[in-house]
C-alpha positions as CSV (number, residue, x, y, z in Angstrom):
1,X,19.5,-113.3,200.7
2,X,17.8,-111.1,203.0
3,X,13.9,-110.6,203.2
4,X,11.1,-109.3,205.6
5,X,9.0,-112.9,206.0
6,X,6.3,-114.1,208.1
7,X,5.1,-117.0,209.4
8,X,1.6,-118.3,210.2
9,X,0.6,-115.9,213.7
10,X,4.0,-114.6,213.9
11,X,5.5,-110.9,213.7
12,X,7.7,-110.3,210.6
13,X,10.9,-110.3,210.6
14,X,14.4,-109.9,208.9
15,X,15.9,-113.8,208.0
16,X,18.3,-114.6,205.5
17,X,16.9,-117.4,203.2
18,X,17.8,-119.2,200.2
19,X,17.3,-117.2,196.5
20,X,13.8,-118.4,195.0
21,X,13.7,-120.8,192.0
22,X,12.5,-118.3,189.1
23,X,9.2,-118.9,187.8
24,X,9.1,-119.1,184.0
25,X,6.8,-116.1,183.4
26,X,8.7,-114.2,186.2
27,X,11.7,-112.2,186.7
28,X,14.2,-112.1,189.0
29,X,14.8,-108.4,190.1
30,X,17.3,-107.1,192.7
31,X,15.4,-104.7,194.9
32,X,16.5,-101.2,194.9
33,X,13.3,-99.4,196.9
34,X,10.2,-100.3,198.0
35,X,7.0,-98.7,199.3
36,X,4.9,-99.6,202.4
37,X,0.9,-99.9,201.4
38,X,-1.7,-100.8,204.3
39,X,-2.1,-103.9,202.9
40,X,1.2,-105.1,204.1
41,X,0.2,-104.4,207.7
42,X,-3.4,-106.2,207.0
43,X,-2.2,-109.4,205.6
44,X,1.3,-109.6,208.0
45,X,-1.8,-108.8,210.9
46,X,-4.0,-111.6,209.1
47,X,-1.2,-114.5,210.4
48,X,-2.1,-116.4,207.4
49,X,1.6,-117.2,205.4
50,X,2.9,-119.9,203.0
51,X,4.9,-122.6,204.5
52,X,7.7,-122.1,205.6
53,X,7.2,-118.6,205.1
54,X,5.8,-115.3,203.1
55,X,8.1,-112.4,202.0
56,X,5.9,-109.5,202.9
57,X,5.4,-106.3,200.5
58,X,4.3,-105.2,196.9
59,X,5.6,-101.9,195.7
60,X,9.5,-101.7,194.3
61,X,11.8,-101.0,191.8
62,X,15.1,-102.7,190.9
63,X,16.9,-104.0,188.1
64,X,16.2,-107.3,186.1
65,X,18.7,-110.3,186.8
66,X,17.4,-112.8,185.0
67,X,14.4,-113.2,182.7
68,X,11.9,-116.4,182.5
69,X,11.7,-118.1,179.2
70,X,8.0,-117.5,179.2
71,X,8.2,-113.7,179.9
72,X,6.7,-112.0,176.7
73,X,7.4,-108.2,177.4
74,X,10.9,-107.4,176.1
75,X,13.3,-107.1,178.8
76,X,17.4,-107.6,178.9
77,X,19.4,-108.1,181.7
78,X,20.1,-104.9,183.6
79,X,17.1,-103.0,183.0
80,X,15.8,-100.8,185.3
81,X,12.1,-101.7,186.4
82,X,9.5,-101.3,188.4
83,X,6.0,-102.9,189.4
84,X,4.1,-104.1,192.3
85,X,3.7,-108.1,193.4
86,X,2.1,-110.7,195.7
87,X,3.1,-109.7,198.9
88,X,2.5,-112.1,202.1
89,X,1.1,-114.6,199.2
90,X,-0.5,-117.4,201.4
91,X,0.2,-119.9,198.2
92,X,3.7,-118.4,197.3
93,X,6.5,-118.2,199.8
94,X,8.5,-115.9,197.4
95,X,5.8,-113.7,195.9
96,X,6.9,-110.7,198.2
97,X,8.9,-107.7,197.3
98,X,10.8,-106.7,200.7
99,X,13.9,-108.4,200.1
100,X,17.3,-108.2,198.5
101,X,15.9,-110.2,195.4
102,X,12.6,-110.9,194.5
103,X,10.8,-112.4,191.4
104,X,8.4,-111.0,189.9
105,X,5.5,-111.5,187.0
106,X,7.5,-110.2,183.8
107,X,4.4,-109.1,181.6
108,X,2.7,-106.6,184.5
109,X,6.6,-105.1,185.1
110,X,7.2,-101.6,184.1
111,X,10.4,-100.1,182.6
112,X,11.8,-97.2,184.6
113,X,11.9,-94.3,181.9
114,X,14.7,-92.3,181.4
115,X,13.8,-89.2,183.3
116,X,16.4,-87.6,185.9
117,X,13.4,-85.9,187.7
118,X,11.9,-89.6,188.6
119,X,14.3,-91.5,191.1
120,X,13.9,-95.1,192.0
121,X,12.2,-94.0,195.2
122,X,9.5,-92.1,193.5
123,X,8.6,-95.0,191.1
124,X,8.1,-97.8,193.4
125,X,5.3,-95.3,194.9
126,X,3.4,-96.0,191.6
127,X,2.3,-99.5,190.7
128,X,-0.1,-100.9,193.4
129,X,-2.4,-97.9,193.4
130,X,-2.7,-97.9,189.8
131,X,-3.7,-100.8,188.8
132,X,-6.5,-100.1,192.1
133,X,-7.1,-97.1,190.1
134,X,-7.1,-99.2,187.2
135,X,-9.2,-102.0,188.5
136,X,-11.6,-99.4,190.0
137,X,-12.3,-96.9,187.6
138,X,-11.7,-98.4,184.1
139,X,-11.4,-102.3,183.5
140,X,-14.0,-103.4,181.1
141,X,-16.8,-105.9,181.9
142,X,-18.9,-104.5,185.0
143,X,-16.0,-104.9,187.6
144,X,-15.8,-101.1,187.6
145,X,-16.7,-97.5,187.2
146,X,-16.8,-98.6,183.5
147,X,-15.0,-94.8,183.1
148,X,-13.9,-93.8,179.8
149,X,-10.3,-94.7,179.3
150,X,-7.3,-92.4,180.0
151,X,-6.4,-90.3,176.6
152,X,-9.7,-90.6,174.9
153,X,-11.0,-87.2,176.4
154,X,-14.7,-89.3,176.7
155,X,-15.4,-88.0,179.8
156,X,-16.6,-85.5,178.7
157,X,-16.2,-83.5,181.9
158,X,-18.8,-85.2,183.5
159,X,-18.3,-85.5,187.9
160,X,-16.8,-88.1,189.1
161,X,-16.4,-87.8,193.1
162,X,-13.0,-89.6,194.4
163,X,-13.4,-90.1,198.4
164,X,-9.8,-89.7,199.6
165,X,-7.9,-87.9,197.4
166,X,-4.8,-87.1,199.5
167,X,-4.4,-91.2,199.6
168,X,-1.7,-92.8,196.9
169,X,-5.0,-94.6,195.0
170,X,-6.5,-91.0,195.5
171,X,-3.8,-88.8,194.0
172,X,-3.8,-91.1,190.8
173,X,-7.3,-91.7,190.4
174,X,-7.4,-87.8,189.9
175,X,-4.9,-88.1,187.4
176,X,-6.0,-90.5,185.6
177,X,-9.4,-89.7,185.5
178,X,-8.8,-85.8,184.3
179,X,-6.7,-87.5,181.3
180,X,-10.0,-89.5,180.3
181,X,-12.0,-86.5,180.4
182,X,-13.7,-86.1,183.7
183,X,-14.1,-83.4,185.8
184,X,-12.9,-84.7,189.5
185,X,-14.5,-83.6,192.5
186,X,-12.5,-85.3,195.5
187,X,-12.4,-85.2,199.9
188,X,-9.3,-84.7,202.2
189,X,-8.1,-83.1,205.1
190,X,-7.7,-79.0,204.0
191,X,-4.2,-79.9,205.0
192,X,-3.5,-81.6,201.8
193,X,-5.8,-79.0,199.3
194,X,-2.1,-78.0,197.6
195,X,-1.4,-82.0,196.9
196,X,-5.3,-82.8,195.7
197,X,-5.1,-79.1,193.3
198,X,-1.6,-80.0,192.1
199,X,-3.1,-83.4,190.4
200,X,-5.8,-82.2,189.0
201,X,-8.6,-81.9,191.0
202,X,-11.5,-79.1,190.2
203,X,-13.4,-79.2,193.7
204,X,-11.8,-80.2,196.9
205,X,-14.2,-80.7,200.0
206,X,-12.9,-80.9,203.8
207,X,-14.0,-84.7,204.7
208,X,-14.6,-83.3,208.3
209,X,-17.5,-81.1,207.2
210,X,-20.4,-82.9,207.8
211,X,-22.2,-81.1,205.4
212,X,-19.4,-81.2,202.2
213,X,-22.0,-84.6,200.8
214,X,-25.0,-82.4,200.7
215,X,-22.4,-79.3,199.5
216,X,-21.1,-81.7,196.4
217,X,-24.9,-83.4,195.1
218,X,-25.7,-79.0,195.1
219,X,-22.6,-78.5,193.2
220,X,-23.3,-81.1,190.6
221,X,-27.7,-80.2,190.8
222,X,-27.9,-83.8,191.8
223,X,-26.5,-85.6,188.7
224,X,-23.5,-87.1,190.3
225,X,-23.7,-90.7,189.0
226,X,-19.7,-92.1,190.2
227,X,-18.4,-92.3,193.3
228,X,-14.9,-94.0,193.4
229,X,-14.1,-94.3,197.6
230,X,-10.7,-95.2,198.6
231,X,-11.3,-95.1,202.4
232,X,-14.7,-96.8,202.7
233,X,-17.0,-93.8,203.4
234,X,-20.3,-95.0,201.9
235,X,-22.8,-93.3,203.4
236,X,-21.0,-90.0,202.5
237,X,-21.0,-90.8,198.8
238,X,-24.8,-91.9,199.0
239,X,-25.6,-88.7,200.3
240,X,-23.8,-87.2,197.4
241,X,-24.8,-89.1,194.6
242,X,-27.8,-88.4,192.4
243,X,-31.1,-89.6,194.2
244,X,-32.6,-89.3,190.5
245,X,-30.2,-91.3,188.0
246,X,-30.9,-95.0,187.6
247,X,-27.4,-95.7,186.6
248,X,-25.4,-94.4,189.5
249,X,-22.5,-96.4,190.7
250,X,-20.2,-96.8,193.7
251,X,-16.8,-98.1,193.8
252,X,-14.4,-99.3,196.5
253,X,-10.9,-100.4,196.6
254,X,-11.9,-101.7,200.8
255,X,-14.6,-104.5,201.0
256,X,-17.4,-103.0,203.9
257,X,-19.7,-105.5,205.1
258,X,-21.3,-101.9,206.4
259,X,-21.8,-100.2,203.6
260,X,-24.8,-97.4,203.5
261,X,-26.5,-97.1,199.8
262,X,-29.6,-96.7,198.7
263,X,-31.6,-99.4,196.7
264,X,-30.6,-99.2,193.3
265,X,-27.4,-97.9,193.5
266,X,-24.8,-100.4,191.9
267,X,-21.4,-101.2,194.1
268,X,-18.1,-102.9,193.4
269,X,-15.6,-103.6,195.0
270,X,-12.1,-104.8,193.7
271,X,-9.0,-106.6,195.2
272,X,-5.8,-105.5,193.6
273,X,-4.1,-109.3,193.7
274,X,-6.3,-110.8,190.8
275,X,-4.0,-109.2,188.3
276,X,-1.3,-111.4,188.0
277,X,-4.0,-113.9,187.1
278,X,-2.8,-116.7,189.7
279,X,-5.9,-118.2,192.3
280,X,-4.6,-117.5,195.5
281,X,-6.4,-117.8,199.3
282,X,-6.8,-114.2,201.4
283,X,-9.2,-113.0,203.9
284,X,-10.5,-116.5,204.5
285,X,-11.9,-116.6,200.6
286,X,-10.6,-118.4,198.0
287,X,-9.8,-116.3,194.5
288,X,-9.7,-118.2,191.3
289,X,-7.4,-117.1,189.0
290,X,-8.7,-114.5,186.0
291,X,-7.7,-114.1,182.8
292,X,-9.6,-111.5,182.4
293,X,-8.1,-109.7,185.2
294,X,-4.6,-110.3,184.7
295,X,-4.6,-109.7,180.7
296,X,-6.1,-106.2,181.6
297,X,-3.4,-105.7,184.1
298,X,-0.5,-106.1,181.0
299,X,-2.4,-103.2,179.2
300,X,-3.0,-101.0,182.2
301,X,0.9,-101.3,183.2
302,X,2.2,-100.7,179.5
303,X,-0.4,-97.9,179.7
304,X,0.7,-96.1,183.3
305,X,4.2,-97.0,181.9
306,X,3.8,-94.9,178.8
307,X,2.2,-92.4,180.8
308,X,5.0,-91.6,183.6
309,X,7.7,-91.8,181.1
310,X,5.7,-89.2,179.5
311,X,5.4,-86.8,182.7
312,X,1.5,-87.2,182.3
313,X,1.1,-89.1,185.8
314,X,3.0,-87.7,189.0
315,X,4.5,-90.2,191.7
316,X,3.1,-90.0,195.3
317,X,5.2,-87.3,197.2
318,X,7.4,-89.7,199.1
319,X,9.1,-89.9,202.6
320,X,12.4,-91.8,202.0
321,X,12.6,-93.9,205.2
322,X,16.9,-95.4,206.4
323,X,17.3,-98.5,208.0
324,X,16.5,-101.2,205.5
325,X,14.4,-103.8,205.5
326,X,14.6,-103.9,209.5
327,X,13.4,-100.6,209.6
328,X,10.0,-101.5,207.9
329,X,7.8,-103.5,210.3
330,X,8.1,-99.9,212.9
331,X,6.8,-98.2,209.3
332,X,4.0,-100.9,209.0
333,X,2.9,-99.8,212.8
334,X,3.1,-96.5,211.5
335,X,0.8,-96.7,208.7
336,X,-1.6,-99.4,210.8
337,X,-1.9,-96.7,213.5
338,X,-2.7,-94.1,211.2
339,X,0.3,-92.0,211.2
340,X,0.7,-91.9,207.9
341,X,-1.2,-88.9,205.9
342,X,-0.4,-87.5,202.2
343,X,2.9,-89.1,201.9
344,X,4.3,-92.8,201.2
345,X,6.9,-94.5,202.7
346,X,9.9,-95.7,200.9
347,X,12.7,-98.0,202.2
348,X,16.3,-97.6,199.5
349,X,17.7,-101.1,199.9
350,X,20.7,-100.7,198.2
């Protein structure tokens, strides 16, 4: 088959290489589109890979091959999927998705509902940002927000401030956190005020303004206790929080050895890769696997599953890219140099 790989300090590239061995909690999918995410530039730019090689990329959608005997969700051969996986795995040659075939972890896959206004395209846009979203906002046990969950209506409208709303994890952090309840305040270019208003949001703020941090602690008389930042903008979000509540909390799906926030205020910070519950080796830090992490990743797929086939959560608006998987690594330059704004690059393979 044909994949995007890399090697240790090399470009990637396009080389044909043998099908993988499927894993038995894995499926083997044939790749119908996929979706660039800046993390495929970061760890391709890292020069760390697997020997021989790492597939590079994440996001897809596809239809299922063959099943693994230790795959629990119910799947049958045929079915139209899709999901996100361990692209440019340092331990996994094969974990990537930017190939003719790839295998991925059955029990976090995602069946493609039966909606003729979703394509294949718009899908694979979906799965990588929310589980970030989910990881972020809602998993249990102090690794997040701790946010009411989506369909309980426990928000209660209470703010929750989402730096970077025009971005993928933006646009379905809004969602998701208006179906739990919460009234969204959220930052982007005025550009993109249509995109942040169409999912939900109740107050947009231009991110250039330098006063729109003082503008959104006046808006919410300085009880803003939740900040969820998807660009790494603390200092913003510390000047919009509360400067009264004990509790208030800042998330981050970027890890900032810079970050600006006051004394007291409580920060995490979450890496998307711990769901499939497999220690891995990235960014010079070794990750052991979680349990915790990756069962909370089955429910948060079945949940955004249930959710899209119900038309509750809109896919990212898309630019469908030609060329294949040759044309990727000029899209990967593209999102690495910034080019990329309100949109998400997808690549049909078939």
């Amino acid at each position: 088959m044909k994949a995007l790989t890399f090697q240790a300090k090399t470009t990637a590239s396009v080389k044909t290489i043998p099908l993988p061995a499927l894993r038995p909690t894995h499926l083997l999918i044939k790749v119908e589109s996929v979706a660039l995410n800046p993390t495929d530039w970061k760890c391709v730019d890292s020069g760390i890979a697997a020997t021989p090689f790492s597939i590079v990329g994440c996001d897809y959608s596809g239809t299922v091959v063959s099943i693994g005997s230790e795959v629990t969700k119910p799947f049958k051969i045929g079915d139209k999927v899709y999901g996100c996986a361990h692209g440019s795995n340092q331990n996994e040659a094969y974990d990537g998705v930017f190939a003719e075939y790839t295998m991925v972890k059955g029990d976090v896959t995602m069946h493609a509902p039966t909606n003729p206004n979703l394509s294949m395209e718009d899908l694979c846009t979906i799965p990588l940002c929310s589980i970030t979203v989910g990881q972020g906002l809602f998993q249990p046990g102090g690794k997040s927000l701790g946010l009411a969950l989506p369909e309980t209506g426990n928000g209660k409208e209470e703010w929750v401030l989402i730096y970077g709303g025009s971005t993928t994890a933006g646009c379905l952090g809004i969602q998701f956190a208006k179906l739990a309840g919460y009234k969204v305040i959220t930052t982007c270019s005025p550009r993109n005020n249509d995109l942040v208003k169409s999912r939900g949001a109740d107050e947009i703020f231009d991110y250039n303004d330098p006063e729109s941090a003082s503008k959104i602690n006046k808006l919410t008389e300085n009880k803003l206790r939740y900040a969820w930042d998807t660009i790494a903008e603390s200092k913003f979000c510390d000047e919009a929080l509360s400067s009264d509540a004990p509790d208030c909390h800042y998330g981050c799906i970027l890890f900032d050895d810079e970050k600006v926030l006051r004394e007291g205020v409580k920060c995490t910070e979450t890496l998307m890769y711990t769901m499939f519950g497999e220690g891995f080796q990235k960014y010079e830090t070794d990750w052991p696997a979680s349990k915790e992490d990756y069962e909370f990743a089955k429910t948060w797929m079945s949940l955004t599953e249930k959710l899209v086939a119900e038309g509750k959560i809109m896919p990212h608006p898309k630019k469908v890219m030609h060329g294949g998987l040759e044309a990727i690594p000029k899209g990967m330059e593209d999102l690495m140099a910034e080019k990329v704004r309100g949109e998400k690059l997808v690549y049909p393979l078939h």
